[in-house]
C-alpha positions as CSV (number, residue, x, y, z in Angstrom):
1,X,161.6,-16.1,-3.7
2,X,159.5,-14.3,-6.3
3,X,156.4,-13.0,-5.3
4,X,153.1,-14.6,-6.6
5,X,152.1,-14.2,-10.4
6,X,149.0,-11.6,-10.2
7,X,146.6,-11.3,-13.3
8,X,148.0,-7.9,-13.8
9,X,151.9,-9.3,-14.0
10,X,151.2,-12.1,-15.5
11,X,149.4,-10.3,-18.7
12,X,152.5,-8.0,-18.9
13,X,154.6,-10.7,-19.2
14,X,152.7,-12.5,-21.4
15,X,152.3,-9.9,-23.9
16,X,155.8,-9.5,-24.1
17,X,156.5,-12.6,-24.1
18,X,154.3,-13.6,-27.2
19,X,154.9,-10.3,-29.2
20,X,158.8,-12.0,-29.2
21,X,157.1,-15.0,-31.1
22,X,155.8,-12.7,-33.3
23,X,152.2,-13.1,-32.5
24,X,150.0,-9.9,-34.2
25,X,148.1,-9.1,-31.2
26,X,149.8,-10.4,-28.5
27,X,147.7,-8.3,-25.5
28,X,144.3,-9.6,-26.8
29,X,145.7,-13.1,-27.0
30,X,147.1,-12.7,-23.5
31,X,143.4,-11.5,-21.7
32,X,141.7,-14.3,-23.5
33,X,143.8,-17.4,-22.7
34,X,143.9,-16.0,-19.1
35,X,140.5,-16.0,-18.5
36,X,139.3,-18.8,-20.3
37,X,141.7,-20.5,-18.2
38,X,140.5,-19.0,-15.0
39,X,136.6,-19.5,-16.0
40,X,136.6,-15.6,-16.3
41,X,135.1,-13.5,-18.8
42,X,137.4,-11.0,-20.2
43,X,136.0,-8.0,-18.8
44,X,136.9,-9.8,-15.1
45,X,140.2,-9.6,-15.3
46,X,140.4,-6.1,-15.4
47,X,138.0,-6.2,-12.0
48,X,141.0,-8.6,-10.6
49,X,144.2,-7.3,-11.8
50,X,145.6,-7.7,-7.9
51,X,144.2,-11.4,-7.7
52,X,147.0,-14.1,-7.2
53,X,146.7,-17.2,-8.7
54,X,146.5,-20.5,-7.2
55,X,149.8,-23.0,-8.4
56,X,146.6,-25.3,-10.4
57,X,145.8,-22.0,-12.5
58,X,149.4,-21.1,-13.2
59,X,150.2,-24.6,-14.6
60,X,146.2,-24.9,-16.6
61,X,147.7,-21.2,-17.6
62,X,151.1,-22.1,-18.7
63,X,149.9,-25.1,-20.8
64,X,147.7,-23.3,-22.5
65,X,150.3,-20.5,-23.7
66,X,152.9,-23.1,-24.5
67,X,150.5,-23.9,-27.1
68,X,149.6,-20.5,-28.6
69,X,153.3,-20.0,-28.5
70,X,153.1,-22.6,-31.3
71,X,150.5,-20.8,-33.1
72,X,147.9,-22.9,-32.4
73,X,144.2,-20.9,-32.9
74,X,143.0,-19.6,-29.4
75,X,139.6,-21.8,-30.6
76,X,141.3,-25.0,-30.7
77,X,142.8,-24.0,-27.6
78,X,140.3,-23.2,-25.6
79,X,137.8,-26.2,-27.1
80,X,134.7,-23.7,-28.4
81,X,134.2,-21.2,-30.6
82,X,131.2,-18.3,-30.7
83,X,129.0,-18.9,-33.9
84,X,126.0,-16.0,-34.3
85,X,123.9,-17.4,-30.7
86,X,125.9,-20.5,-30.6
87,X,128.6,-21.8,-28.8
88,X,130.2,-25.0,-30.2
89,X,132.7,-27.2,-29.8
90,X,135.8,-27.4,-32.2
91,X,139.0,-28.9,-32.6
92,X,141.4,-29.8,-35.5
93,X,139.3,-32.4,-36.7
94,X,136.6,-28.8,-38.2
95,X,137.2,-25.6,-39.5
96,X,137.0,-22.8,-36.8
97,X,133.6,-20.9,-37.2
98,X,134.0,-17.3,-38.6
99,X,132.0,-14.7,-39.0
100,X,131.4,-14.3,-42.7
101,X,130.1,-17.5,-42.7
102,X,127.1,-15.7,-39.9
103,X,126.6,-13.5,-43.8
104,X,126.2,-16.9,-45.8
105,X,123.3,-17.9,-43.1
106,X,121.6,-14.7,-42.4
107,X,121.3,-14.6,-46.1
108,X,119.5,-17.9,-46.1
109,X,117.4,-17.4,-43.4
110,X,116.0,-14.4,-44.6
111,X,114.9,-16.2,-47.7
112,X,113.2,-18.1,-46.3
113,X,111.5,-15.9,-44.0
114,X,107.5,-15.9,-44.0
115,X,107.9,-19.5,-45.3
116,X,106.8,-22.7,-43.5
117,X,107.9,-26.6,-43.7
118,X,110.8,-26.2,-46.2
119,X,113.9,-28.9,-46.2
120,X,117.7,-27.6,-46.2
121,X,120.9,-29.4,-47.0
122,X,124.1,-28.1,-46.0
123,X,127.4,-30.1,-47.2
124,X,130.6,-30.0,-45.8
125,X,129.1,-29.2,-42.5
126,X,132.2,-29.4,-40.2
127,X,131.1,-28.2,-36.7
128,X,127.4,-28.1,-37.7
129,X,127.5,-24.5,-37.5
130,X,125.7,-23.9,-40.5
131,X,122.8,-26.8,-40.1
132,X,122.4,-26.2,-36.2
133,X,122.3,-21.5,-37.0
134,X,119.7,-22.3,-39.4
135,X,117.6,-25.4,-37.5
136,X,117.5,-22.9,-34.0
137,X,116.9,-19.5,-35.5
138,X,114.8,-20.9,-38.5
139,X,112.9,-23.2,-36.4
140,X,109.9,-22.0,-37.5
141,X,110.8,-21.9,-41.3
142,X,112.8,-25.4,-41.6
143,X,111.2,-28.6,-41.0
144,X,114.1,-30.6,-42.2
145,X,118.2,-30.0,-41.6
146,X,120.3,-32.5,-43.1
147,X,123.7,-32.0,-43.0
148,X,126.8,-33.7,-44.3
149,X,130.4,-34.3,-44.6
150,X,133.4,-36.9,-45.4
151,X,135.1,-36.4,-42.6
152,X,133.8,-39.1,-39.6
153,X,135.9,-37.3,-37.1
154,X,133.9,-33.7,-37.9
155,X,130.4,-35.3,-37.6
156,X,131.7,-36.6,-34.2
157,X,132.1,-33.2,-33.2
158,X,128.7,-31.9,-35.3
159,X,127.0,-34.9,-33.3
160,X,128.4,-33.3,-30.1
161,X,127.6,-29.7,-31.0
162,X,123.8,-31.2,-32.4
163,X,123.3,-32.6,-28.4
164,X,124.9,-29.8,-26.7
165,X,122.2,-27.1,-28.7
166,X,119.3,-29.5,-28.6
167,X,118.5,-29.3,-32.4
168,X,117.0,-31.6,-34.8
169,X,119.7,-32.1,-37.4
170,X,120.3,-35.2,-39.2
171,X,123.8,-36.0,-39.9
172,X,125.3,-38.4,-42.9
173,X,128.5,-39.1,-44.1
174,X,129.9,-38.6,-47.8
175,X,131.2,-36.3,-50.0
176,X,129.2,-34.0,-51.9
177,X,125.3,-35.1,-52.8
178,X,126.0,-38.8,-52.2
179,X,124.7,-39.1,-49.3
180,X,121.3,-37.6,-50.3
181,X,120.6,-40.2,-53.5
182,X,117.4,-38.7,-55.1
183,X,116.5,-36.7,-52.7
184,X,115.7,-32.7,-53.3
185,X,115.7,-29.9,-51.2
186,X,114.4,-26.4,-50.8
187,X,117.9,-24.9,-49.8
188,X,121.3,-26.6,-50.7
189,X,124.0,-24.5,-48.6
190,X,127.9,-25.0,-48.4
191,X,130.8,-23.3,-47.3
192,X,133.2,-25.6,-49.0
193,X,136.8,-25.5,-49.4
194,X,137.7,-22.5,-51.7
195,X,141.3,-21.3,-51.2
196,X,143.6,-22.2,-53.9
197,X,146.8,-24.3,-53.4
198,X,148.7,-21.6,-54.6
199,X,147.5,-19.3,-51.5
200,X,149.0,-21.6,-48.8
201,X,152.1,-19.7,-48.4
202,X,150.2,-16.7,-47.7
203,X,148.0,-18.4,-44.8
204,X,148.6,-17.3,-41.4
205,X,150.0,-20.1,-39.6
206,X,147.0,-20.4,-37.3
207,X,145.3,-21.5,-40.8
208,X,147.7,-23.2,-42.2
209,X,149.9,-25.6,-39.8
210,X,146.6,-26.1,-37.9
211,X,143.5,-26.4,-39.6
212,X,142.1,-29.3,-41.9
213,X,143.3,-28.7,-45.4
214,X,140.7,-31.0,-46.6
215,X,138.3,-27.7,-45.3
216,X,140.5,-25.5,-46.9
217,X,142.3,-26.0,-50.5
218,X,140.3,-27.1,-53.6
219,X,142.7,-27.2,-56.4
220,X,144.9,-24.5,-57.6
221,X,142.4,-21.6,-58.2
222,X,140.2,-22.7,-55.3
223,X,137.1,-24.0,-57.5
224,X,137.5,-27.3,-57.5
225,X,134.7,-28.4,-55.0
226,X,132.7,-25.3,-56.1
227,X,132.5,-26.4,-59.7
228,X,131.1,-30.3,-58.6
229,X,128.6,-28.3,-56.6
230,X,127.0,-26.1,-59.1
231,X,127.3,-29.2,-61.2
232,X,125.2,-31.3,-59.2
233,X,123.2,-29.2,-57.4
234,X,120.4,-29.2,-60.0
235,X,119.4,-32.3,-59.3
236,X,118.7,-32.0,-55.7
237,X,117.2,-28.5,-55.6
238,X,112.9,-28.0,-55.5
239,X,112.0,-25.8,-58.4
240,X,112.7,-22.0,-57.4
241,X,114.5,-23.6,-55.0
242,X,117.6,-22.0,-53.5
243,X,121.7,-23.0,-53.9
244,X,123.6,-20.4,-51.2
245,X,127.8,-21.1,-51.4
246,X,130.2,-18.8,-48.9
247,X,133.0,-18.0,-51.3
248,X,136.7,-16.9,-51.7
249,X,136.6,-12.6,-52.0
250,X,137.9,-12.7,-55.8
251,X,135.6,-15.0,-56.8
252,X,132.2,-13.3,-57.6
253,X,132.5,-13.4,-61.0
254,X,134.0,-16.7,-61.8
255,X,131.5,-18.9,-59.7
256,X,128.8,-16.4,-61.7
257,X,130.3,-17.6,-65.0
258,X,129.9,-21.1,-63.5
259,X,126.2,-20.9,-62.5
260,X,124.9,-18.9,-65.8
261,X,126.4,-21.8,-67.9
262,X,125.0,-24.4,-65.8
263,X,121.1,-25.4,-67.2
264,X,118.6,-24.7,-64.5
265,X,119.9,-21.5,-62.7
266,X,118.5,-18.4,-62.2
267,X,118.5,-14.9,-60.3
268,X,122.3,-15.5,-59.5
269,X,123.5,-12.6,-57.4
270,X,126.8,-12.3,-55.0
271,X,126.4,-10.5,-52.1
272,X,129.2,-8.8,-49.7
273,X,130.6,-9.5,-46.2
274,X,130.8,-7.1,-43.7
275,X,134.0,-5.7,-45.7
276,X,132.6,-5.5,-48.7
277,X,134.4,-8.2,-49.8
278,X,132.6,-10.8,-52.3
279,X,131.5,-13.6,-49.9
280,X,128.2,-15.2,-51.0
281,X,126.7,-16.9,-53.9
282,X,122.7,-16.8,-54.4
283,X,121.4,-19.1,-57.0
284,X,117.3,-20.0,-57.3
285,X,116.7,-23.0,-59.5
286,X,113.9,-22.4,-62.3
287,X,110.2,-22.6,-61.3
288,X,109.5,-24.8,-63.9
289,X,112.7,-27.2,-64.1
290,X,111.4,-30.5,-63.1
291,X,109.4,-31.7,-60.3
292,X,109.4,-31.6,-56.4
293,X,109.5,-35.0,-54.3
């Protein structure tokens, strides 16, 4: 009869076990699906490493790993994801939070810092990790979050997220400005879909079998979406108003080329992730282009 699984033996075997599938950090994958299925925090496992488990962790355990086996992202696995002070809820039905997409709203919030009572729109919201960052740590600055996307099933989960935090976010369904008909705003964010068909193959599979593509592609070069919303975004922006898009790290100078030729923009800049890797868009609509409502 073997002798009980132990945190310490069973995170040996584990790691080896996924390294076979050809998983890239197979220890660090271990740790964190063993103590998110004990209720642990990673550190605590290493405080435990002679601890037995009980036959009801061992099976919660096992289930789990069956399914990163398949390359499925630990997120999705594990139900939440961290998201600057948030913790939200994902699943397949939204994009998995990341952390250049913190970049895209620190970058808006410190716009907007020292301001009072201004409105923000953030499309393709997924999660709601962009409307719900900017709607607890702006509090102060942004009277007004609306957020929205085409995708019922990832307001379900924005709705969740928007309950769990306590904010005041008001979701609507649609794609792109539709659901906002003549309406303007002080900030129009996005991080749309801006990988390029032709990228799939290169896609981990954790990306590619297992996220939304909707999320994820936008035509061959990736600009698709991108293009519609410097397009329309005119329209619904206050004068010196502010458009911020999280883009793909080759795009810089083609979404600048987009922006300069569109009537309306100014001040465009693109500013880097943590890499140093082209990330962000910043566009401020002209002063003295139309009139606010």
């Amino acid at each position: 009869m073997r002798a009980a699984w132990t945190i310490l033996s069973l995170l040996r075997w584990t790691s080896k076990y996924l390294q076979e599938k050809g998983l890239p950090e197979p220890r660090l994958d271990a740790e964190l699906l063993l103590a998110d299925a004990l209720g642990l925090k990673r550190l605590d496992l290493y405080l435990q490493f002679d601890r037995p488990l009980l036959p009801e962790e061992l099976a919660e355990f096992k289930q789990r790993l069956r399914r990163r086996a398949r390359r499925e992202p630990l997120q999705y696995i594990a139900g939440h994801a961290a998201f600057r002070n948030l913790t939200l809820a994902v699943d397949r039905r939204v994009l998995i939070p990341r952390p250049e997409t913190e970049v895209l709203v620190d970058l808006v919030l410190t716009w907007g810092s020292g301001r009072h009572g201004l409105s923000v729109l953030d499309i393709g919201t997924g999660s709601g990790a962009i409307a719900l960052a900017l709607a607890t740590e702006g509090e102060q600055v942004f009277r007004r979050v609306v957020a929205t996307d085409v995708s019922p099933g990832a307001l379900e989960v924005a709705e969740q997220n928007r309950v769990a935090v306590g904010a005041r976010v008001e979701f609507r369904q649609g794609p792109f400005f539709e659901p906002v008909p003549g309406e303007r705003f002080d900030v129009v964010v996005s991080n749309p879909p801006y990988v390029g068909e032709l990228e799939r193959p290169t896609l981990d599979p954790e990306v590619a079998d297992w996220e939304p593509p909707e999320a994820l592609f936008s035509g061959p070069d990736g600009l698709e979406v991108i293009r519609r919303l410097v397009e329309e975004a005119p329209r619904h922006l206050s004068p010196g108003g502010l458009l911020a898009l999280e883009i793909g790290a080759g795009q810089g100078e083609a979404v600048q080329d987009l922006l300069r030729a569109t009537s309306g923009f100014e001040a465009v800049e693109v500013k880097p992730d943590l890499a140093g890797r082209d990330r962000v868009v910043l566009a401020h609509r002209g002063s003295g282009s139309g009139s606010r409502t």
